[in-house]
C-alpha positions as CSV (number, residue, x, y, z in Angstrom):
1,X,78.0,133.8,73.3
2,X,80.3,131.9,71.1
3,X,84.0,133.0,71.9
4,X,86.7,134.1,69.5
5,X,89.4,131.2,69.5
6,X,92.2,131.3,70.8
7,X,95.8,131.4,68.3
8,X,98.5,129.7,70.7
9,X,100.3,128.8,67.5
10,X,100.3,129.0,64.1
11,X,102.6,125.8,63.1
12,X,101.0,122.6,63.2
13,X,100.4,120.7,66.5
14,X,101.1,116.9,65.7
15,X,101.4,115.9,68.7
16,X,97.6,113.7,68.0
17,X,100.1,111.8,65.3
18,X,103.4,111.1,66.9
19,X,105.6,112.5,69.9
20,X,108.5,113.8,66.8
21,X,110.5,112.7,64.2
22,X,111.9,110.0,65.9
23,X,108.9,108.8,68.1
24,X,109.9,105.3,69.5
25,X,106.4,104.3,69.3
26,X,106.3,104.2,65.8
27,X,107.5,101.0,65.8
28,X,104.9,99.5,68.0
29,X,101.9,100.8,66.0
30,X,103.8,99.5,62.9
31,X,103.4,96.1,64.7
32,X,100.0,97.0,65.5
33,X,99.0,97.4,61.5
34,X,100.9,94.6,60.7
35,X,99.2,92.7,63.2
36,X,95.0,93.5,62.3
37,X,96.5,93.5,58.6
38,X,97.2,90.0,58.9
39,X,94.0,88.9,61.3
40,X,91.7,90.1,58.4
41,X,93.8,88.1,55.4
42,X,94.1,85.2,57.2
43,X,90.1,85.7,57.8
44,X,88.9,86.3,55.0
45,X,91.5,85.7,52.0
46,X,90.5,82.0,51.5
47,X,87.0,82.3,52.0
48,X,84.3,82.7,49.5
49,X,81.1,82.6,51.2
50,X,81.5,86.6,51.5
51,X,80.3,86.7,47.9
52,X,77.6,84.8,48.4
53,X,76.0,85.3,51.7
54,X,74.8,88.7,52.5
55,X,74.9,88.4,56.4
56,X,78.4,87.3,56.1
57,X,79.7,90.1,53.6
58,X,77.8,92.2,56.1
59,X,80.0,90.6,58.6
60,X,83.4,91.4,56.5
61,X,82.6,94.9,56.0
62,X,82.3,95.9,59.0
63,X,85.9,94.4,59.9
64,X,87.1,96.3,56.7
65,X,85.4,99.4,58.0
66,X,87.3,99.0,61.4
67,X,90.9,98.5,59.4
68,X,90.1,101.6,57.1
69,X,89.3,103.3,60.1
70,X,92.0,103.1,62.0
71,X,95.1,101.1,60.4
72,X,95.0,102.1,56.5
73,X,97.8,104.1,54.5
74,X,100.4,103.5,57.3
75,X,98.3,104.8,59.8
76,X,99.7,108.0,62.1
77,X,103.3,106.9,60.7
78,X,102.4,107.2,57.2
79,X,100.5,110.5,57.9
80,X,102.6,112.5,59.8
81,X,105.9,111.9,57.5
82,X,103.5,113.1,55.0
83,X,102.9,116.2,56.6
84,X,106.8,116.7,57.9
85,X,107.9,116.3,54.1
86,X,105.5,119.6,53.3
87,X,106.8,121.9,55.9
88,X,110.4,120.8,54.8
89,X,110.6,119.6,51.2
90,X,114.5,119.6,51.1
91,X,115.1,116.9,54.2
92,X,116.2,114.1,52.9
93,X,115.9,112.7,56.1
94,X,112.5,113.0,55.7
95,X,112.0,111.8,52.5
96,X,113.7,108.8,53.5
97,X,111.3,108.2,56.5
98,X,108.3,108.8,54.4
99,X,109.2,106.5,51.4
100,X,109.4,104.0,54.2
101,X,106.3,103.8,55.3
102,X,104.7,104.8,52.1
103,X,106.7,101.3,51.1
104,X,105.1,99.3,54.2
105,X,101.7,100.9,53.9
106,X,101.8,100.0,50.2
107,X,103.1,96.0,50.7
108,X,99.9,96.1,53.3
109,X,97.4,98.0,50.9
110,X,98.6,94.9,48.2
111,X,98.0,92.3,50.9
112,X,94.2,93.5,51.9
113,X,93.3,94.6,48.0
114,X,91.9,90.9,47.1
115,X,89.0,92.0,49.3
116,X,87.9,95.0,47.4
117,X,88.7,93.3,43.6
118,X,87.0,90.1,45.0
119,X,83.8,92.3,45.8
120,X,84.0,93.9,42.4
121,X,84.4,91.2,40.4
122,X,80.6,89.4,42.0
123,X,78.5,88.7,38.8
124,X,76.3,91.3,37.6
125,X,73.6,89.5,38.0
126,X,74.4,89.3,41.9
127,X,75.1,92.7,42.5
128,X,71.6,94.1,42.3
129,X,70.7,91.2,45.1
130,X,73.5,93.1,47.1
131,X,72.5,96.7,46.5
132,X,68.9,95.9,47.6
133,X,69.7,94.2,51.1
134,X,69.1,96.2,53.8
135,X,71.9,95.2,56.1
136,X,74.2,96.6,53.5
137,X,72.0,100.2,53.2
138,X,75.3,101.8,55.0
139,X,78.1,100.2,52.3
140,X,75.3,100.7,49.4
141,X,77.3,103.3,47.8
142,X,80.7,101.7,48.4
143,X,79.4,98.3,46.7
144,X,78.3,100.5,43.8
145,X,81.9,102.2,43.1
146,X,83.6,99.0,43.3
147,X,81.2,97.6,40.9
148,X,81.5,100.6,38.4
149,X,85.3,100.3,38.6
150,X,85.2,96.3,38.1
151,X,85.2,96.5,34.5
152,X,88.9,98.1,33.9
153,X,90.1,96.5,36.8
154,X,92.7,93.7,36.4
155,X,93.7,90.2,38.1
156,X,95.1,90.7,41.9
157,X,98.8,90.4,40.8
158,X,98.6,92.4,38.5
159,X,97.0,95.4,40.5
160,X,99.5,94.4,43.2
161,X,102.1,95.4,40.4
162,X,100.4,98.0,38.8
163,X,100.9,99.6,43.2
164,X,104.3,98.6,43.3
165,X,105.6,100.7,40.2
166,X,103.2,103.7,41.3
167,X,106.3,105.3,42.9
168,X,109.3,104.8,40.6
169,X,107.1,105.4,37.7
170,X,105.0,108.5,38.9
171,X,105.1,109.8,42.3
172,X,109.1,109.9,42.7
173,X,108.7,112.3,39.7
174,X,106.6,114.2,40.7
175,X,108.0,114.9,44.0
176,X,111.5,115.1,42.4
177,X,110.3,118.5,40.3
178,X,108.7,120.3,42.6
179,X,111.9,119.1,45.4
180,X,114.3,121.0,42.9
181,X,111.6,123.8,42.4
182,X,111.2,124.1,46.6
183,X,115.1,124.4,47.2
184,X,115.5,127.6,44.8
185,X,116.1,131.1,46.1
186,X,116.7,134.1,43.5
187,X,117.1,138.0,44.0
188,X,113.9,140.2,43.7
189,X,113.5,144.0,43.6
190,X,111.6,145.1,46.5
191,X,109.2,148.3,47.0
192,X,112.1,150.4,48.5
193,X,114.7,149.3,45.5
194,X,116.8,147.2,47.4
195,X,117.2,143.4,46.2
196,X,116.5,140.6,48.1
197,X,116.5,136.8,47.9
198,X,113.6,135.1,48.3
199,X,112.5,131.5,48.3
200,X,109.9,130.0,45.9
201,X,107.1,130.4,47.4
202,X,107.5,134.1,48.1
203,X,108.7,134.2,44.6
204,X,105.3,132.8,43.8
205,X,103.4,135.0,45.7
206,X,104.8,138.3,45.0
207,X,104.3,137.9,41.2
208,X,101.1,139.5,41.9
209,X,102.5,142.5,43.8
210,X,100.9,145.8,43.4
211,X,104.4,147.2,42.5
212,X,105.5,147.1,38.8
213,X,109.1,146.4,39.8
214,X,108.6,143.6,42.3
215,X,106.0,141.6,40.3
216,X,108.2,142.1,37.3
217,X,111.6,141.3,39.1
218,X,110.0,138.2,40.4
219,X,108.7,137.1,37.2
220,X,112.2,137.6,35.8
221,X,113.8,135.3,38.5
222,X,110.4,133.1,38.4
223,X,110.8,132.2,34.6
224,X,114.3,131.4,35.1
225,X,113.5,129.0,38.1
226,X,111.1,127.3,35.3
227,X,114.1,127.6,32.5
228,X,116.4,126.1,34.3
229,X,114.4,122.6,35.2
230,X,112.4,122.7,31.6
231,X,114.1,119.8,30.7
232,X,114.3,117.9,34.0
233,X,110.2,118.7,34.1
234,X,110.2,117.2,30.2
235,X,111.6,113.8,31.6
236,X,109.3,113.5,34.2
237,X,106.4,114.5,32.4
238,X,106.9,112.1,29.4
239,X,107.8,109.6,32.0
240,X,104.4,110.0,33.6
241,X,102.5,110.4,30.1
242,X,103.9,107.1,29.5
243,X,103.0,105.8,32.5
244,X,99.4,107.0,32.3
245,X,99.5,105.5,28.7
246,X,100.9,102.1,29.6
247,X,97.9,101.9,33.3
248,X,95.1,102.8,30.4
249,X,96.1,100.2,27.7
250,X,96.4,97.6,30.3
251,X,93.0,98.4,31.9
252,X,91.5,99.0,28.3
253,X,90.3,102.3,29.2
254,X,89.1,104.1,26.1
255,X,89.8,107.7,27.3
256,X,92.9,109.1,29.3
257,X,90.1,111.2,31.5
258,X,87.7,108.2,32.1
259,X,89.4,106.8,35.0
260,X,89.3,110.1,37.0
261,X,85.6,110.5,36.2
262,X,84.9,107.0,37.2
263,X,87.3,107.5,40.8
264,X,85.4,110.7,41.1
265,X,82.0,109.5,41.2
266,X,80.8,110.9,38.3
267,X,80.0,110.5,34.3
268,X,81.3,111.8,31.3
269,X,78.8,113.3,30.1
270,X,78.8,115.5,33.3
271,X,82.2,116.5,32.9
272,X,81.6,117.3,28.8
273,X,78.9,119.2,29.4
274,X,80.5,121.6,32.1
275,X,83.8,121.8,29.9
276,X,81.5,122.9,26.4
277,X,79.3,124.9,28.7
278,X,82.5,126.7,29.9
279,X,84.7,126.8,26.9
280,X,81.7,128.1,24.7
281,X,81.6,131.5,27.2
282,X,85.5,132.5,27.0
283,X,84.2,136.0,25.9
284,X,83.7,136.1,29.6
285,X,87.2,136.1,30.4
286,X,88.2,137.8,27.2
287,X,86.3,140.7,28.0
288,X,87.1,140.9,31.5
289,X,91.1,141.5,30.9
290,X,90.4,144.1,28.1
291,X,88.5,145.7,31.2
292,X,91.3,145.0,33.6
293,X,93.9,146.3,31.0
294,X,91.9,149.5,30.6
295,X,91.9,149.7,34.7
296,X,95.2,149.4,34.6
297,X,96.6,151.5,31.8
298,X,98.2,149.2,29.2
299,X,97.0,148.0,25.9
300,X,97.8,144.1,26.8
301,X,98.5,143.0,30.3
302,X,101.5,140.9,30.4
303,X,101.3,137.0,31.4
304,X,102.3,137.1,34.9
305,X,100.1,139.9,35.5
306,X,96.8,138.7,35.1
307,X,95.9,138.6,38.7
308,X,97.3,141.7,40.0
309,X,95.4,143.2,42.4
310,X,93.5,146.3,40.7
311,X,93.0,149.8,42.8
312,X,93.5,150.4,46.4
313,X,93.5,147.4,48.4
314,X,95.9,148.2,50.9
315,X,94.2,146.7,53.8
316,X,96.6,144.5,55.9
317,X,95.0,141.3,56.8
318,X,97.2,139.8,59.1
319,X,96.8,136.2,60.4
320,X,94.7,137.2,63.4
321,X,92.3,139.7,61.8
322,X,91.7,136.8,59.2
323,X,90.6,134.8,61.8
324,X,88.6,137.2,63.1
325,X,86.7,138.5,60.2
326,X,86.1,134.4,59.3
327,X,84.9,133.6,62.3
328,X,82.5,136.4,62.3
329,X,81.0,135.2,58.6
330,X,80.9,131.3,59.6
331,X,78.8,132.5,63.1
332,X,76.2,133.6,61.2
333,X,76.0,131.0,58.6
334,X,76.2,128.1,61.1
335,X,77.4,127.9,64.6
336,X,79.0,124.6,64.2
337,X,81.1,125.9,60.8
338,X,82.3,128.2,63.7
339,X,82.9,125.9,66.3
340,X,85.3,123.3,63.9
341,X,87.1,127.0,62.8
342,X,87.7,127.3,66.5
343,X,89.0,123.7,67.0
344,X,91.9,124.0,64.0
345,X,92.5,127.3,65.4
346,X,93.3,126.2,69.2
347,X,94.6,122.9,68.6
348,X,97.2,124.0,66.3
349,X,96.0,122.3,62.4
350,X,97.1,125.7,60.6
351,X,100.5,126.0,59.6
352,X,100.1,129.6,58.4
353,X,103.5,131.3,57.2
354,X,105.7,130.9,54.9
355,X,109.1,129.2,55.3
356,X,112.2,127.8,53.3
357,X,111.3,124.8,52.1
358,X,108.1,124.5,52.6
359,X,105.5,123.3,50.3
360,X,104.2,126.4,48.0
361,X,100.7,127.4,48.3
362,X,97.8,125.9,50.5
363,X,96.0,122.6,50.8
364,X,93.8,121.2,53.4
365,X,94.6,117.2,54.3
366,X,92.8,114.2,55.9
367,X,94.3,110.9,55.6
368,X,92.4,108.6,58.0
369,X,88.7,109.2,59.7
370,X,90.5,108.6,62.7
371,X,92.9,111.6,62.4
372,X,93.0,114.7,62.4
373,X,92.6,117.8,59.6
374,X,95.5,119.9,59.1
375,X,95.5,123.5,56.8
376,X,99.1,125.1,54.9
377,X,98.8,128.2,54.5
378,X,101.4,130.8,53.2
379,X,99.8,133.8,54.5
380,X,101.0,136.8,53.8
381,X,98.6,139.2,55.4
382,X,97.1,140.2,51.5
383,X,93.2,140.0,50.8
384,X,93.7,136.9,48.6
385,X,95.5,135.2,51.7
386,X,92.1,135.8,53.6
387,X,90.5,134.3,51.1
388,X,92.7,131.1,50.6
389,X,91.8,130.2,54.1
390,X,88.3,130.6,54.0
391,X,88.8,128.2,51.4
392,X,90.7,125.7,53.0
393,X,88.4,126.0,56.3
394,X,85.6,125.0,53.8
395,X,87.3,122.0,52.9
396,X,87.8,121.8,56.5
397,X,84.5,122.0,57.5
398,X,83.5,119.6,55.0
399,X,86.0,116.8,56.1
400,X,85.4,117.4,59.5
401,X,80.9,117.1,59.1
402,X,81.7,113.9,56.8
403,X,83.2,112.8,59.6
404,X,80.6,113.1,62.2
405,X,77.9,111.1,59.8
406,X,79.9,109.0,57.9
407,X,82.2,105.4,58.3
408,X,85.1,105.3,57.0
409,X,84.3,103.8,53.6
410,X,82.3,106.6,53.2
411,X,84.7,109.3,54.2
412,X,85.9,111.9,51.7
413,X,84.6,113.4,48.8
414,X,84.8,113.0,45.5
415,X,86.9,115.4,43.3
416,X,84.0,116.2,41.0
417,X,82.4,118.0,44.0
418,X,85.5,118.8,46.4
419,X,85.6,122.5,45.7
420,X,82.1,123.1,46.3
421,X,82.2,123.7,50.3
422,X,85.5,125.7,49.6
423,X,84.1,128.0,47.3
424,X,81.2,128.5,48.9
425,X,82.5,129.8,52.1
426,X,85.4,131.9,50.2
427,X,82.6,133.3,48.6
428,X,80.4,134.3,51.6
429,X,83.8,135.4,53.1
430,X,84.2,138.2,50.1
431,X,81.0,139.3,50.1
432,X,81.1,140.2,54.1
433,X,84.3,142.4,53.1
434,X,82.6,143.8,49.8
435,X,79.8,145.1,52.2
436,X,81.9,147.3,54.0
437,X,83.2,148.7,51.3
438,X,82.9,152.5,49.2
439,X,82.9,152.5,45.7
440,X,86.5,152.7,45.0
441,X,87.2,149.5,47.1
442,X,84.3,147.9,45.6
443,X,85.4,148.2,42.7
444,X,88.6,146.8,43.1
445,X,87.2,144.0,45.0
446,X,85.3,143.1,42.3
447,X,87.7,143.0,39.5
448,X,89.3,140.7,42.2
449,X,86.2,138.7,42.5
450,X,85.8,138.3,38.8
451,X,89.7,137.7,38.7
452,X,89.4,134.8,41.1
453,X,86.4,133.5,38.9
454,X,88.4,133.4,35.5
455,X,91.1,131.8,37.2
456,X,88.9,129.1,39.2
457,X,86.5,128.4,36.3
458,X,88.0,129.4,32.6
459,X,91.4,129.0,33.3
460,X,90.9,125.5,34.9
461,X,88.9,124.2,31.8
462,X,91.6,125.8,29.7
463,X,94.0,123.4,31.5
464,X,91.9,120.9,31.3
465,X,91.6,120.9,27.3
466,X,95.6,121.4,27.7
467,X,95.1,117.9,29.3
468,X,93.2,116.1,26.8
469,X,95.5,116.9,24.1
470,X,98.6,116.9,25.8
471,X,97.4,113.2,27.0
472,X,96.5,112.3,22.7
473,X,99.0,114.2,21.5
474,X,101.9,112.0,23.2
475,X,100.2,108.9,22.8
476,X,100.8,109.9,18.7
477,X,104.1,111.3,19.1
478,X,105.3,108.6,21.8
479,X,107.8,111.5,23.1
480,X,107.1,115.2,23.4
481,X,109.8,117.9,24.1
482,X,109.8,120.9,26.0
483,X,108.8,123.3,23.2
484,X,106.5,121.1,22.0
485,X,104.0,121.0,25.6
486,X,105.3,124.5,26.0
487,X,103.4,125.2,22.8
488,X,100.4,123.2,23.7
489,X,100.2,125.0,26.8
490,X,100.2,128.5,25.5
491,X,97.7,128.0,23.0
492,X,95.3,126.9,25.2
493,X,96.3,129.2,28.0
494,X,95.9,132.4,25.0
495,X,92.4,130.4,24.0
496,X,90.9,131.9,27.3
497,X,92.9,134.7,27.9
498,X,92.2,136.8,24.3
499,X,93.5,139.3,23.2
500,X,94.1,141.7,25.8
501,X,97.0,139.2,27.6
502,X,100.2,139.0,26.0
503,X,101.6,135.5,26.1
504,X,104.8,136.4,27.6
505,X,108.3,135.3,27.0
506,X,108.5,132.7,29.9
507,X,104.8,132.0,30.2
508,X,105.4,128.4,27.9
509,X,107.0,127.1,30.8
510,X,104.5,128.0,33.8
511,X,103.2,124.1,33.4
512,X,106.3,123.2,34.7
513,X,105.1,123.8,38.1
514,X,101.5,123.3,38.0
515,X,100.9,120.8,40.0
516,X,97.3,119.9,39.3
517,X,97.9,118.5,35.5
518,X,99.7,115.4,37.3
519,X,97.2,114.4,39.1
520,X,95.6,114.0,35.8
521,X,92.3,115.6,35.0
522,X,91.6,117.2,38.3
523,X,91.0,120.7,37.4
524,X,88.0,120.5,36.0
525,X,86.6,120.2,39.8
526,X,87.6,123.4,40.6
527,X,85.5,124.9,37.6
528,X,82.5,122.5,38.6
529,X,82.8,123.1,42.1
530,X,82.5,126.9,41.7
531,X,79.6,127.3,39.4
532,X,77.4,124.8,41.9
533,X,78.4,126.5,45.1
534,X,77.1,129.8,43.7
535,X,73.7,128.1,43.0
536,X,73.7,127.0,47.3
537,X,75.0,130.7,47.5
538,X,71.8,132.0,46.3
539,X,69.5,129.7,48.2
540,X,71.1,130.5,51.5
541,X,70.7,134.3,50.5
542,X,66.9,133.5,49.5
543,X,66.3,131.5,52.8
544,X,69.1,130.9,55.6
545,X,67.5,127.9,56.7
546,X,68.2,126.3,53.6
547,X,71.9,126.4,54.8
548,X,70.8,122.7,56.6
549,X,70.7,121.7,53.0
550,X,73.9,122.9,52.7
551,X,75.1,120.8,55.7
552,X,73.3,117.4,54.5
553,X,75.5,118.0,50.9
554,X,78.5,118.5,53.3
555,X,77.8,115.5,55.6
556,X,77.0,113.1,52.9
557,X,80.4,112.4,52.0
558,X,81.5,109.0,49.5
559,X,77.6,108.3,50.8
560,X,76.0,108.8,47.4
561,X,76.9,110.1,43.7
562,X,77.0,113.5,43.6
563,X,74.1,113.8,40.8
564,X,71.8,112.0,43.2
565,X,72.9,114.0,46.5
566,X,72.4,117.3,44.2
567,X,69.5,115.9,43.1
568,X,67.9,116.7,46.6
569,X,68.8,120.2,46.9
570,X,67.2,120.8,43.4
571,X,70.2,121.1,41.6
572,X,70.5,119.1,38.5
573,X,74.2,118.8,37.1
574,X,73.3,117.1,34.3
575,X,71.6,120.1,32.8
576,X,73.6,122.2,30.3
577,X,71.3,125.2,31.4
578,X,72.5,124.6,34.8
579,X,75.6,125.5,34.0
580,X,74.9,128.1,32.1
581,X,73.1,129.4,34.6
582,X,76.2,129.8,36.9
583,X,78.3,131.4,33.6
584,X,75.3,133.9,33.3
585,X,75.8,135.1,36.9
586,X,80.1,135.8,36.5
587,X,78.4,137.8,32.9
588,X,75.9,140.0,35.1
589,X,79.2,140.7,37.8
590,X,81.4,141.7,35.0
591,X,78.9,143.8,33.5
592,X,78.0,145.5,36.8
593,X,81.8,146.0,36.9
594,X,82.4,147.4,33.9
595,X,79.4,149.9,35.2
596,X,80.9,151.2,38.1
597,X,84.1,151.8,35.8
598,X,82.6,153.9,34.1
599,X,80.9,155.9,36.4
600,X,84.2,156.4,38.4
601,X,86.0,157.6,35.1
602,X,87.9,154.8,35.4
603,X,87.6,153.6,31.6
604,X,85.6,155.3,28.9
């Protein structure tokens, strides 16, 4: 009998990283990175017979494996600071330590980078030799990224540059507008009528309150946050656009988007094909928010109240009974999806509250294969936070299986398929608390379902067509203001949305702090992600043992592309009626919703 884990804590553990901020033996393993840095350059940097012997490229992978393994992206150093800097965003301290060793781990990433370029630039010609020798079957996959990335890449000086402005002309941006956005605290109208001030991130969450007043109060101090740093978020953004523009024209890219598809393991084609599938079914959506209107009352819903929770779903779910219920789902799905649950449980990888300062919303990191996962959470004991960390556990779980089957080349996965174990197991999560449920909660749960749905799939390819133009649209103008993104942003926001959402006074300015749209292009994962998990949903539910299909997907990492890997669980993404297979199955849920409605009295 598998036992319930064991919650000792619920702030991260990083004791497997570093004895505390000022752990003396930081130092010593900077030495040691430094040190089996330099031992491969001086190996390998003046050599060519790498490129043209396969045993000894054999040879000089296998040493690269070792460094990626272990010593890469400022090893501990570098990812610990990273982590400190998210539970307090407003420690300068902090910021300071981490731009440090983001510096050293970037002067080393330059110094090792010939042997990657040097790989991708081998003759075409001598690349398939490579690709077919067996003593290379484990890097196979590896060899064929670089060599799909070797055409846009440039000389080694010049990608050593293109690093070294990566921080003054993007990141320190980036980080700069969501810093200011982390450090603000504004009054909010709470259930009983009395006012109290709040951070961001609780401003953030309780925008979908149940309560009129407090959602609306919190939108009210919410838009004003994003009024107040419209124009320090214009800066930045141009600043980025023009940075994006300026890495493109260099590396002759012909699209702003290609380079994500081509770092994400996965063709245009693909991705244009999802995004028409998807933006050709935004009756979906549309019709689901004249239902939710009608649910609640209103002729238009306003902006910031699109995912309200709908009826009663007053059902506490604290941190422990989240746990709990999880645990229970993943046991019967896999034993060892419950048994890596357990580990990030006991050995303290959740940071589950919410707390000045730190980092809004929830991610799930890795850094190296050496190192441990780590979840944020801001958990709030609401259904949705239940949800959120079924979904980061998925990531979890995934991260953690790559690692088991994987090197570290290999470990990761590809954007174009990262949401896939997430969704999957938020999905199976739902559906174990939708079976317990009468026909009033059910029905509320699934205009929550649907809710989630729009969000992940419509509203993500909304923002990705926000993107695209946004991208074309400065590279015309050379400069664009706040009104003028504002205005991009609405319209394509209101092109998913219909009819039945009133674009708000504010609601031009929520891109301000959407993070996603600066990592250019990544939201269309979410989207992607989504409609394949529910085609593994519905083999597991047609034959749990297919659930060890599941696991190879999840174990297969950077291993193969994720056509070919899909491929073998009989899932072809290249298929426009694949994807409109996954559209036709939100369609049947919202019309099954709309149902019940009715036969509740609940709309006419």
């Amino acid at each position: 009998m598998m036992q319930p884990a064991r919650i000792k804590q619920t702030t991260w553990d990083l004791a497997q990283l570093s004895e505390g901020d000022n752990d003396p033996g930081f130092e010593e393993k900077r030495r040691t990175i430094e040190q089996k840095s330099r031992e491969f350059i001086q190996k390998w940097k003046d050599r060519p017979d790498y490129l043209e012997n396969l045993e000894v490229l054999k040879e000089a992978l296998d040493e690269y494996e070792d460094w990626a393994r272990c010593y890469a992206e400022g090893g501990d150093e570098g990812y610990y600071f990273w982590l400190r800097t998210q539970q307090d965003q407003n420690s300068p301290d902090l910021k300071a330590r981490f731009n440090k060793i983001e510096e050293f781990s970037r002067r080393i990433q330059n110094d090792m980078q010939f042997f990657p370029l040097r790989i991708a630039k081998i003759p075409e010609e001598k690349q398939k030799q490579l690709l077919a020798y067996g003593g290379l079957k484990e890097y196979r996959h590896f060899l064929e990224r670089l060599f799909a990335e070797s055409k846009y890449l440039l000389s080694e000086p010049e990608e050593k540059i293109m690093n070294l402005k990566a921080s003054t002309s993007y990141s320190n941006w980036v980080r700069m507008t969501s810093g200011f956005l982390a450090k603000e605290e504004g009054p909010v109208i709470m259930e009983d009528g009395s006012k109290a001030v709040k951070n961001f991130s609780e401003i953030v969450s309780l925008l979908n309150s149940r309560d009129k007043r407090v959602r609306d109060s919190a939108a009210k101090t919410f838009n004003a946050m994003l009024g107040k740093y419209a124009e320090v978020a214009e800066a930045e953004m141009n600043s980025v656009l023009a940075n994006k523009k300026v890495d493109d024209e260099l590396r002759r890219v012909p699209r702003p988007d290609l380079m994500r598809h081509i770092n994400d393991d996965i063709g245009s084609d693909i991705v244009d094909t999802m995004l028409s599938s998807v933006s050709g079914r935004f009756d979906i959506p549309a019709r689901f928010y004249k239902l939710k209107a009608g649910l609640m009352g209103v002729k238009k819903l306003k902006y910031h109240e699109r995912n309200v929770e709908y009826g009663n779903i007053s059902d506490k779910y604290s941190y422990t009974v989240s746990v709990r219920l999880i645990e229970k789902v993943f046991r019967n799905l896999d034993s060892e999806f419950f048994k890596i649950l357990s580990g990030f449980v006991e050995n303290g990888q959740i940071d589950a509250y919410p707390a000045k300062g730190k980092g809004s919303g929830a991610f799930c990191a890795h850094h190296l294969i050496s190192q441990p996962t780590y979840i944020l959470l801001n958990h709030t004991d609401r259904l949705n936070d239940v949800l959120t960390l079924a979904h980061e556990l998925g990531h979890g779980i995934n991260n953690e299986l790559i690692r088991k089957k994987q090197n570290a080349l290999n470990f990761g996965t590809p954007t174009s398929t990262a949401e896939v174990a997430s969704t999957f197991m938020e999905d199976f999560v739902l559906q174990e608390i939708l079976r317990k449920a009468d026909d009033e909660t059910k029905l509320a749960i699934m205009v929550k379902k649907l809710s989630d749905d729009v969000s992940t799939i419509f509203r993500q390819v909304a923002c990705y067509r926000f993107e695209q133009e946004l991208h074309q649209e400065f590279r015309t103008q050379g400069y664009l203001s706040k009104e003028a993104i504002g205005g991009l942003f609405r319209k394509h926001m209101a092109s998913y949305m219909g009819e039945f959402v009133e674009q708000s006074a504010g609601s031009e300015n929520w891109w301000v702090y959407w993070s996603h749209i600066r990592y250019f292009f990544y939201v269309y994962s979410y989207a992607g992600g989504l409609l394949i998990s529910k085609s593994l949903q519905n083999s597991v539910k047609e034959d749990p043992l297919f659930i060890d299909k599941v696991k190879e997907f999840l174990e297969a990492g950077l291993s193969d592309s994720p056509k070919t890997i899909f491929q073998r669980l009989d899932v072809d993404i290249a298929d426009k009626g694949f994807w409109n297979k996954g559209l036709n199955e939100i369609d049947v849920l919202l019309q099954k919703t709309e149902r019940l409605a009715r036969q509740l009295g609940k709309i006419k």
